[in-house]
N, C-alpha and C positions, 0 to 999 in steps of 0.2 A: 728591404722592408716589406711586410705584408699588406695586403689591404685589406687585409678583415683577418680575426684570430678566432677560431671558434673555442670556446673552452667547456670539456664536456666533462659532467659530474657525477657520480650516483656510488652507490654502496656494493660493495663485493657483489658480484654476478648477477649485478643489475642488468646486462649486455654491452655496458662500454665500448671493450676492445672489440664484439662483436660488430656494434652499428659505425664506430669512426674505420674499420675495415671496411665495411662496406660503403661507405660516405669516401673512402680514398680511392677505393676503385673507381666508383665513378666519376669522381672528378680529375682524378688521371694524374696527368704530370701538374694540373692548377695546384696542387696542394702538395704538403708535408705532414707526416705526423709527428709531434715531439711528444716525450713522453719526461715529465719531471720524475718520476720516478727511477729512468734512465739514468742517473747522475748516483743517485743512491745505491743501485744493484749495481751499476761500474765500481764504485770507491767499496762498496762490502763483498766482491769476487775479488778483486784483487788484493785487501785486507787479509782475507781469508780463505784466499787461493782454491774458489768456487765458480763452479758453470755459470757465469753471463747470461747466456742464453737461456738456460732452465730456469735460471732468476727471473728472467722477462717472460718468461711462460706466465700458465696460467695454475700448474699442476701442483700436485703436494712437494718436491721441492725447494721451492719458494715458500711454501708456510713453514716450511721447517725454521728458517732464519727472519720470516714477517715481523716478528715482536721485535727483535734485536736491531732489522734495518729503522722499524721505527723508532725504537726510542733515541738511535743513533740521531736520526734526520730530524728528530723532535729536538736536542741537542744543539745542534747547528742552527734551525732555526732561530733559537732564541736570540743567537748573537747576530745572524741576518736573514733575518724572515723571507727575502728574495731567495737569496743562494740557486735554493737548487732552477729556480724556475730561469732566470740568469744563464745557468749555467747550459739547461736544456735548449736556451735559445740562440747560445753562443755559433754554434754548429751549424745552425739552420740555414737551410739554403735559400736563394730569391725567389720563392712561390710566391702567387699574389692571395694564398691561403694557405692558413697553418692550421693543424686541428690539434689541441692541445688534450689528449684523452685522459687524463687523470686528476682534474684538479681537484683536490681535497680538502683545501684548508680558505677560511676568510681572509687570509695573508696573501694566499695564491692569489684569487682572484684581483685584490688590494692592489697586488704589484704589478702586473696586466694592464691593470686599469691605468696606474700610476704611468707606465711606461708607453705603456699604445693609446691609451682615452678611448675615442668613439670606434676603432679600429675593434673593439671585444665586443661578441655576443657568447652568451651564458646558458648552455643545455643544459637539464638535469634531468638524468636516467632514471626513472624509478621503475621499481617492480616488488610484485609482494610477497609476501615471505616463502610461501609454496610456491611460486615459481624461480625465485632462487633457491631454494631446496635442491626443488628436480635439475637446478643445472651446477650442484656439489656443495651451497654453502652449507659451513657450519658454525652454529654461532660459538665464539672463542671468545674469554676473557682476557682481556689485556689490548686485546688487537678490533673487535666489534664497537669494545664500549669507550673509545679512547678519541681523540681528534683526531686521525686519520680516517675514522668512517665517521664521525660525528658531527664534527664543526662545523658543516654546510646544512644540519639537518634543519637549522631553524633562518637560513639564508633564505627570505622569498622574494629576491628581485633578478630572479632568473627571464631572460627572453622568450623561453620555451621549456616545455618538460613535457617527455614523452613517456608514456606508461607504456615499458616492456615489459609487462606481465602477462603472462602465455593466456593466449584467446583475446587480447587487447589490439590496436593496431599492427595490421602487417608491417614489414619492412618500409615497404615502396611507401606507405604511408609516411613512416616515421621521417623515412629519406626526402619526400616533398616537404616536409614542414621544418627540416631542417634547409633543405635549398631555401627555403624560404628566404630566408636570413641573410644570405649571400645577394640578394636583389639589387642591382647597379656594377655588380663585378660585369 
């Protein structure tokens, strides 16, 4: 069991996967990264007899089949809103921290809470539109305007949010105010 879960939030090439990489490195072997989306790109490669790993990329790829794993995972939710997050945590090994880099939905966060209590703090990535621009988004219907990028956008009881929009805090910045968080480990 962990003693703290960090669960980090933000919108397509907010830096996510970027800052909980670097947030892993330095805390070394203390941590794990789970990823709830893991559970979703494992059952649609195997469905459909597709690269894993390119799924977990970041690349076009994975957009090719975005729409499809979400409506799929929108789906399952309905009958158990946990599921994937469950599922991501099943695996998890005895770190005395987890950093859950994907969470997207009020559900997600709900079951976290439901399941660990005070053990969860709550990041939200943001950045603004030109500096996800310049690091490849593009805005798509189906997949922008939908509760996979939306449902946390009017969520404001986050611990923290850090603006990674290019010319805003450095890294080392962003990374001390998430250390923050972890205080008494």
């Amino acid at each position: 069991m962990p003693q703290i879960i960090l669960l980090f939030s933000g919108k397509r090439k907010s830096g996510k996967d970027f800052l909980t990489t670097h947030l892993q490195k330095l805390l070394g072997d203390k941590c794990e990264v789970l990823k709830i989306s893991q559970p979703i790109k494992s059952h649609w490669a195997k469905e459909k007899n597709l690269n894993l790993n390119e799924l977990l990329g970041d690349g076009e790829y994975k957009e090719q089949y975005r729409l499809d794993m979400i409506n799929w995972s929108d789906e399952m939710r309905l009958q158990d809103y946990g599921y994937f997050c469950r599922i991501a945590c099943q695996d998890a090994t005895e770190k005395p921290i987890w950093i859950v880099s994907d969470i997207r939905r009020k559900t997600d966060i709900r079951w976290f809470k439901e399941k660990y209590g005070d053990q969860i703090r709550t990041i939200r990535i943001v950045a603004d539109e030109d500096t996800r621009k310049k690091r490849g988004f593009q805005f798509k219907s189906g997949v922008d305007d939908v509760a996979s990028e939306c449902n946390l956008d009017d969520y404001t009881d986050w611990d923290l949010v850090i603006d990674n929009s290019e010319g805003k805090q450095e890294v080392e910045e962003q990374l001390s105010s998430i250390l923050g968080l972890l205080s008494g480990l």
